[in-house]
Structures are given as structure tokens and as C-alpha cells.
C-alpha positions as CSV (number, residue, x, y, z in Angstrom):
1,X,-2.3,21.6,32.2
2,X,0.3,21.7,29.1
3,X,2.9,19.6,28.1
4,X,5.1,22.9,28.9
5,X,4.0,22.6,32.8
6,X,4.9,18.9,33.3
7,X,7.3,18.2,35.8
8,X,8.5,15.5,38.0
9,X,7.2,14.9,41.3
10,X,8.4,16.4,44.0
11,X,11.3,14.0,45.5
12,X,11.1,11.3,43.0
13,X,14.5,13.1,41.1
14,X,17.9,12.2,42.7
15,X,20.9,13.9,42.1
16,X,23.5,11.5,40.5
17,X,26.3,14.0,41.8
18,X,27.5,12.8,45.2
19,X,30.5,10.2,46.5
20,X,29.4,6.5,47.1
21,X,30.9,4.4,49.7
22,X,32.4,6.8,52.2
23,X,31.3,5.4,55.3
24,X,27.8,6.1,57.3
25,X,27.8,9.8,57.6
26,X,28.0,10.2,54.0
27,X,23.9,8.4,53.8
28,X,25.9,6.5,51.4
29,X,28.2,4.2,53.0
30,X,28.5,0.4,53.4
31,X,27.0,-1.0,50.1
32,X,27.4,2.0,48.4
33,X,24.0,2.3,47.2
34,X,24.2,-1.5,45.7
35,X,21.9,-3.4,47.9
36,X,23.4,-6.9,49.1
37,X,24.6,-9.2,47.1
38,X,24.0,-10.7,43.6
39,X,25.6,-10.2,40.3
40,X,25.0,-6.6,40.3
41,X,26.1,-5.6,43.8
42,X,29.8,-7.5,42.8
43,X,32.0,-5.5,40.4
44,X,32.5,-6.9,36.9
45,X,28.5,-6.9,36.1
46,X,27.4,-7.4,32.7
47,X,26.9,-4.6,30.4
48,X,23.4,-3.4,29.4
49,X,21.3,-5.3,27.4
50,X,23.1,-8.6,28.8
51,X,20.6,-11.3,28.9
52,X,22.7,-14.0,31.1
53,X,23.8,-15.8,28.2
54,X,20.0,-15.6,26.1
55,X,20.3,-14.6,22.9
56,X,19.5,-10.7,23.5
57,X,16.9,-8.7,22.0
58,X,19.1,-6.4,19.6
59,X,20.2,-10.4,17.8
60,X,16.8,-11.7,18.0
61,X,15.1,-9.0,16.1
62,X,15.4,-9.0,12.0
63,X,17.4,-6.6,10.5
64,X,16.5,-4.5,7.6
65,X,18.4,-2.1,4.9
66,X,21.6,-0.8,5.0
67,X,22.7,2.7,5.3
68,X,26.5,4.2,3.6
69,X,28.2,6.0,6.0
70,X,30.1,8.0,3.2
71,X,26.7,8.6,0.8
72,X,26.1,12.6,0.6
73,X,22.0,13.5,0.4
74,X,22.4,16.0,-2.9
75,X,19.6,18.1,-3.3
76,X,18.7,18.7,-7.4
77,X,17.0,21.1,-9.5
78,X,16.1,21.5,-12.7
79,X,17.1,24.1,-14.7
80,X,13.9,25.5,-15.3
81,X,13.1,26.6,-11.8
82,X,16.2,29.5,-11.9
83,X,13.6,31.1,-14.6
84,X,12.2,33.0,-11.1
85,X,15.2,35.4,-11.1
86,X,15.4,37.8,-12.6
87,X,18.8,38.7,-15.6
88,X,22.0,39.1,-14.2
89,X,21.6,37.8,-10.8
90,X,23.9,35.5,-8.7
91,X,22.8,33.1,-7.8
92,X,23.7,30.8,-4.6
93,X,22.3,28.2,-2.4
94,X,21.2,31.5,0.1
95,X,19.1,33.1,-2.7
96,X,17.9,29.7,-3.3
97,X,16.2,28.8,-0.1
98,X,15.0,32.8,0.1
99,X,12.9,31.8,-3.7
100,X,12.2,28.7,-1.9
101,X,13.5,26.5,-4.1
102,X,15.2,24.8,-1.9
103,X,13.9,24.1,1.8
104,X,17.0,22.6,3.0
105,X,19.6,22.1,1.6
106,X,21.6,19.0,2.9
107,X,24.8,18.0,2.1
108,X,24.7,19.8,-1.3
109,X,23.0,21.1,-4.5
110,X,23.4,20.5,-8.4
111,X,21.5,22.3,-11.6
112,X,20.1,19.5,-14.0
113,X,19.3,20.4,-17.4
114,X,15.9,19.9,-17.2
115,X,13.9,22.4,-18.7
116,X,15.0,26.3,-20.2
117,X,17.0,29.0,-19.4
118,X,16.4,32.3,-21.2
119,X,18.4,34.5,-18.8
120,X,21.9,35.1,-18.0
121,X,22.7,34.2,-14.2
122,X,26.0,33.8,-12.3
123,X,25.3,30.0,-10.7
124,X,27.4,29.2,-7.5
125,X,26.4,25.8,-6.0
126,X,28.1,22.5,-5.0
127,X,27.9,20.9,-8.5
128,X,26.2,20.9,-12.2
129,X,25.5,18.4,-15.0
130,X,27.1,18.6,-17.9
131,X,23.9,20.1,-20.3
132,X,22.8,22.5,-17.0
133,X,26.5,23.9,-17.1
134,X,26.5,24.3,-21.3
135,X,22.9,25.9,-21.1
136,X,23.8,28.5,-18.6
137,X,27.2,29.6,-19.8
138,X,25.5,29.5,-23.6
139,X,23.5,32.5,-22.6
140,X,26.4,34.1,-21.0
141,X,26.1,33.0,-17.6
142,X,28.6,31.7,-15.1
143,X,28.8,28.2,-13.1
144,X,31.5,28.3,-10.2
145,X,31.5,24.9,-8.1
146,X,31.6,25.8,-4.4
């Protein structure tokens, strides 16, 4: 047996797709599938996770970290790892991850300046420093923000 062959036993699934509370010949009549009385039978139960008034679980366990909403996960590299292609080549965030230089590639991706250039490319990513963008275009190359 695999995990691919796993299924549920026979019977023990229920469709959720059928009419509650429409009298006896329905197989779902009277309490409407509710059982009798209590809190949950009544309309107006709590919501999930409702504790009857004890501090639930989601307050009583610590928090930890915070995590911006509006922060973008920029994938960088150095200058030195365009050396792979070869002179006059564009090169995009496509030809990027074909090198694989880059294995995915996020919200984004910028040059840095680290390390040397020695041929002329045509550079189209997301952004550039200031010393990747003067090292490129010194050798005759392009930079084009997409």
C-alpha cells in the first residue's frame, strides 16, 4: 500500500450537498441533523474556537515576530555571476533561471556591484545598484528596469 492508494472507508464520507429540515421523507427532517437541544442545536452558537467565555487557545499561546504585509522578497546578485554569458547577450530574469542563477525568482531581482564585468550585456531586471548600473553601461552595456 502507497500513500497514492489511501482512501476513505467505504461509507464513512457524507455528502454535505443536500436540504436540511424538510420534513421526514427528506432522512433529514425534525432536528435538521442537530440532535436535541443544547447550545449548538439553538441558532446563534458560538463561532469556532469559542471556549464559553475561557480565555481561548489562539490568546493563550505566545506570539512571536511580525511579518510586513507590503515587504517585497528581492532576489540579488552580484555582478560577477553575469561573467557566464557570453558578449552581447540580453539578458533577463528568463535567461537567468535557464544559467541557474536564479531558482526562483520572487517578487523581483537587482545586480549588485559585487565583483567584475568584462563583457558587454543588455541587463533587463526589476532593479540595479548604482555601481552594478555604472559598471555595465561602462563597458557598453545596457540596464532597462522592468
Amino acid at each position: 500500500m502507497e500513500l497514492s492508494n489511501l482512501r476513505p472507508a467505504e461509507g464513512s464520507k457524507h455528502s454535505d450537498n443536500f436540504r436540511r429540515g424538510r420534513g421526514h421523507g427528506s432522512g433529514n427532517g425534525k432536528t435538521a441533523g442537530k440532535g436535541h437541544k443544547g447550545q449548538k442545536a439553538r441558532s446563534g452558537a458560538p463561532r469556532v474556537g469559542f471556549e464559553g467565555g475561557q480565555m481561548p487557545l489562539y490568546r493563550r499561546i505566545p506570539k512571536r515576530g511580525f511579518k510586513c504585509r507590503n515587504s517585497k522578497e528581492i532576489v540579488a546578485i552580484n555582478l560577477g555571476a553575469l561573467e557566464v554569458f557570453d558578449n552581447g547577450t540580453t539578458v533577463d530574469v528568463n535567461t537567468l533561471m535557464e544559467k541557474g542563477i536564479v531558482k526562483n525568482p520572487r517578487d523581483g531581482v537587482k545586480i549588485l556591484g559585487n565583483g567584475e564585468l568584462t563583457k558587454k550585456l543588455d541587463v533587463k531586471v526589476n532593479a540595479f545598484s548604482a555601481s552594478a548600473k555604472e559598471k555595465i553601461e561602462s563597458l557598453g552595456g545596457t540596464t532597462e528596469v522592468m
